[in-house]
N, C-alpha and C positions, 0 to 999 in steps of 0.2 A: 433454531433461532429465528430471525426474524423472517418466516414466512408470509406474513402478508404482502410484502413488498415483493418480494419473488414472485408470489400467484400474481398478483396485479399488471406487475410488468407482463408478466406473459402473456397474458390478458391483451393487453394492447400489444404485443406484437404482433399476435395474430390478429386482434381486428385489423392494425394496418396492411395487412400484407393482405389479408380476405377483401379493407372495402379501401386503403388510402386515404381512412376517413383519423388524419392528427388529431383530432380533437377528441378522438375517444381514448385516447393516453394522456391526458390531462384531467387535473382535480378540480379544476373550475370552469365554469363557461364560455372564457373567452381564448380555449384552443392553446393561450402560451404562444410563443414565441415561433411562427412561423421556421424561420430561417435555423431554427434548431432542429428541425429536421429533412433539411434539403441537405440530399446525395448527391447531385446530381455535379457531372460533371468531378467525381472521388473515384477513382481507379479501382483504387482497394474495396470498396463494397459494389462493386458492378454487379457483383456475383449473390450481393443480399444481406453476408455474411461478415462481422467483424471479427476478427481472429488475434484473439491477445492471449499475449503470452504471459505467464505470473511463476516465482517462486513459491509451491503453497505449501507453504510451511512455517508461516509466518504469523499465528492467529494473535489481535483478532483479525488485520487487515487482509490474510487468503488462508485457510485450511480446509481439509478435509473433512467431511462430516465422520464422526467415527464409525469404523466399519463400510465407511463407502466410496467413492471415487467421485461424489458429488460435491464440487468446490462452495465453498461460503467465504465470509467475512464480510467488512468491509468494502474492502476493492472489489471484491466479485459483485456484490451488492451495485455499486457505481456503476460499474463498467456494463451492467445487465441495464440500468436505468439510463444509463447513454444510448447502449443499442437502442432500447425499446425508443427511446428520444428521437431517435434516428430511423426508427422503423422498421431496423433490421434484427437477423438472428444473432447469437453469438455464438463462439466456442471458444472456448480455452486449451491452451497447452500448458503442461506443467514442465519447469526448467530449471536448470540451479541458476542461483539469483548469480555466481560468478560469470556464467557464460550468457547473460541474458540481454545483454545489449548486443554481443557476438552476432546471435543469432536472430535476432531481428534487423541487424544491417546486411544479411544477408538473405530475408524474406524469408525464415520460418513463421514469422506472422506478423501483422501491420503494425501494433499496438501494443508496448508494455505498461501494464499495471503491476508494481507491484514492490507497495512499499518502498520508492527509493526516492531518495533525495535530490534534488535538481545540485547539482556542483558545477563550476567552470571546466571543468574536466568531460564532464559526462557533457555537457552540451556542447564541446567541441564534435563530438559525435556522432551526437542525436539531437531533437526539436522536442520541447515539452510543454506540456499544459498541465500548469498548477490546480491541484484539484483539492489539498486540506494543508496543512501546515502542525507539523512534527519537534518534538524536541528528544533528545536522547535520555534513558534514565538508566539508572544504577540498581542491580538486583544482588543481595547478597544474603548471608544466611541467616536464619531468624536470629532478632536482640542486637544484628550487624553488631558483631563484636571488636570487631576492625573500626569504629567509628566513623565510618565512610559515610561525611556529606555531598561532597562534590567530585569531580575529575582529578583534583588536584592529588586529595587525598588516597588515589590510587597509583602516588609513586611507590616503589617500590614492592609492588603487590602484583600477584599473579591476575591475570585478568580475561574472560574464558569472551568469544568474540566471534563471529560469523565472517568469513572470505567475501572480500569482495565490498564490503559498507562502509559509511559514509562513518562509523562507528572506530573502525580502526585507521582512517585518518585523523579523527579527532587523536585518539590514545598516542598517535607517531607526533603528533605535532605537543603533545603534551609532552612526552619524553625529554623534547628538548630542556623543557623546563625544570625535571625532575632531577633530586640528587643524587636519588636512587631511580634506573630506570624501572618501568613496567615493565612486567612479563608477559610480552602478549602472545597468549594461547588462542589460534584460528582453528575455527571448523567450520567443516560445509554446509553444517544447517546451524540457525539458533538452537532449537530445540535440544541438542546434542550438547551446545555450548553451556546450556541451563542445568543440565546434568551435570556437568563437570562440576558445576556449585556444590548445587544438592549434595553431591558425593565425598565433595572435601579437594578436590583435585585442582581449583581456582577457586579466590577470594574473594570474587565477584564476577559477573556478566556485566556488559553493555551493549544495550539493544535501544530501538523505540521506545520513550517512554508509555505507551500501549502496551504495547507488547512487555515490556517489564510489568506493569502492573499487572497486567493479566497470566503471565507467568508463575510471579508471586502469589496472585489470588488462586491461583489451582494446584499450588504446590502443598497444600496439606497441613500448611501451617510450617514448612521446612525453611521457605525463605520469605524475603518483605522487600519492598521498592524502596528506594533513596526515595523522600518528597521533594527532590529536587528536578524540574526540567531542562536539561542542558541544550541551550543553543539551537531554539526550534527553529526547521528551516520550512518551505515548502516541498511537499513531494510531487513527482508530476506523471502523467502520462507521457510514455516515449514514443517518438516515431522517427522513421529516418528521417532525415535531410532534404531527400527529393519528394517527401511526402507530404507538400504545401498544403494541398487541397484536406485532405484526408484532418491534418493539424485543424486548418481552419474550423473543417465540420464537427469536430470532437469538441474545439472550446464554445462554438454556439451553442450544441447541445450541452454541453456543462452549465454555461449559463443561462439555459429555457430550464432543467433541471432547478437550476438554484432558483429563478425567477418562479415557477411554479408550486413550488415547496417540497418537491419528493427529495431533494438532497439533503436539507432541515429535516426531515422525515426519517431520516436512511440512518445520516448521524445520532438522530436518536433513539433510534432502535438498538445501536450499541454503545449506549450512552457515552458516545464521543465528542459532545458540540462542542469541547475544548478544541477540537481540532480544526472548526471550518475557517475557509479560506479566509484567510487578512488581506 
C-alpha cells in the first residue's frame, strides 16, 4: 500500500537523528512548524523512541501486511509521520483493543493508536488528541435482505460486534428502544465478527464505517455496507493522565503534520479524506 509515505518518513528520521536538521522532513522550504518537533523536556521519548500500542486487526486503520509481522494502515501511517514530526523512532506493540487502555496506564507503552473513539468514559481514564473523525457502518449480507438501513432496523436481529467498542454501546443504548431486543454477538477481533456474517450465524456486523466498507469490498462480493454513516465521532490518540508533556508534543506534531500537508497526503493514499479532523 502506500509505500511512498513510509520510505519518506524514514527518510527524515534518519536525517534528523544523523544532522537535527527539521527542515529536511518537510515538503516545502519553510521547515513547518518548529514547535512540532520539540521533545524536549517529554519523559517518554528521552530515550529517542515512541512506543504505541495498536489493536492490529482492524484494517484499513492498523493490520498486518499479509504474510508478515509488518504493521500498516492508516494509524500506523499517522503515528510513523508523528514520530518522524518529532524526530524520533517508533515501535509498535500489538494488543487486544479490550485490554488496551489497561495496559498503557500501566506503561506498557506511552501512546495508543488505535481506531477508538474518544467517550466520556474512556477519558475519565485517559488524555486524547483528536486525529480524524469516524462514524459507525452497518455490514450485512449481499442484496441486505433484512432491509437494514439504519441502527434502528437492527431490533430484533442477531448482530455480530467486537469487545470492548464504542460499537456495542451504541447497540446497548439502542436496545432500550427496541420492541424486540438485539442479539448482541461479541468477539475479540472484528475480523472474526465479519465472519460470523459471511457464514450465516449473525444478520449483520457493526464496526467503523472504514472498516465496514472495506470489509465488504474484500468480501468477494458475499457482503455490502449500509450507505449510512452513524454518529461520527472523533477518534483519538491515548495517553495517561500524567502524561502532560508527551500529550502536548503529539498534538503540535499533529498539527505541523496537518499544517505541512503530509496528513492531507496520508488520508489520501487510503482514500479516506472523508475522515479528516472537523
Amino acid at each position: 500500500m502506500p509505500r511512498l509515505f513510509r520510505t519518506f518518513l524514514t527518510l527524515c528520521v534518519v536525517a534528523l537523528a544523523a544532522a537535527f536538521v527539521f527542515a529536511a522532513c518537510n515538503d516545502d522550504d519553510d521547515g513547518g512548524d518548529d514547535n512540532g518537533g520539540d521533545t524536549s523536556g517529554v519523559p517518554e521519548l528521552e530515550d529517542g523512541v515512541l512506543n504505541v500500542g495498536s489493536d492490529i486487526a482492524y484494517a484499513p486503520f492498523e493490520f498486518f501486511e499479509e504474510g508478515t509481522t509488518t504493521p500498516d494502515g492508516l494509524d500506523i501511517d499517522l503515528a510513523e509521520a508523528i514520530a518522524a514530526q518529532l524526530g524520533v523512532e517508533i515501535e509498535f506493540l500489538n494488543i487486544g483493543f479490550d485490554g488496551i487502555i489497561p495496559s498503557l496506564d500501566v506503561g506498557d507503552f506511552d501512546v495508543l493508536i488505535s481506531a477508538m473513539t474518544i467517550t466520556d468514559e474512556r477519558s475519565e481514564v485517559i488524555d486524547f488528541v483528536p486525529y480524524i473523525t469516524v462514524g459507525t457502518g452497518i455490514v450485512v449480507p449481499a442484496g441486505n435482505p433484512d432491509g437494514i438501513t439504519g441502527v434502528a432496523d437492527l431490533c430484533g436481529k442477531t448482530v455480530a460486534v467486537q469487545i470492548g467498542t464504542i460499537q456495542v454501546d451504541i447497540l446497548e443504548v439502542q436496545n432500550a428502544l427496541c420492541a424486540e431486543e438485539i442479539n448482541i454477538v461479541i468477539f475479540d477481533t472484528n475480523p472474526v465478527a465479519v465472519e460470523d456474517v459471511r457464514t450465516g450465524g449473525s444478520d449483520a456486523n457493526f464496526s467503523d464505517f472504514p472498516v465496514a466498507a472495506e470489509d465488504a469490498a474484500l468480501s468477494d462480493g458475499a457482503l455490502e455496507v449500509v450507505d449510512t454513516q452513524i454518529d461520527p465521532e472523533p477518534y483519538g490518540l491515548g495517553v495517561r493522565k500524567t502524561s502532560t508533556e508527551l500529550n502536548q508534543a503529539l498534538a503540535d506534531a499533529l498539527q505541523a503534520i496537518i499544517d505541512n500537508g503530509i496528513y492531507a497526503g496520508i488520508l489520501a493514499d487510503w482514500d479516506l479524506e472523508a475522515v479528516a479532523l472537523q
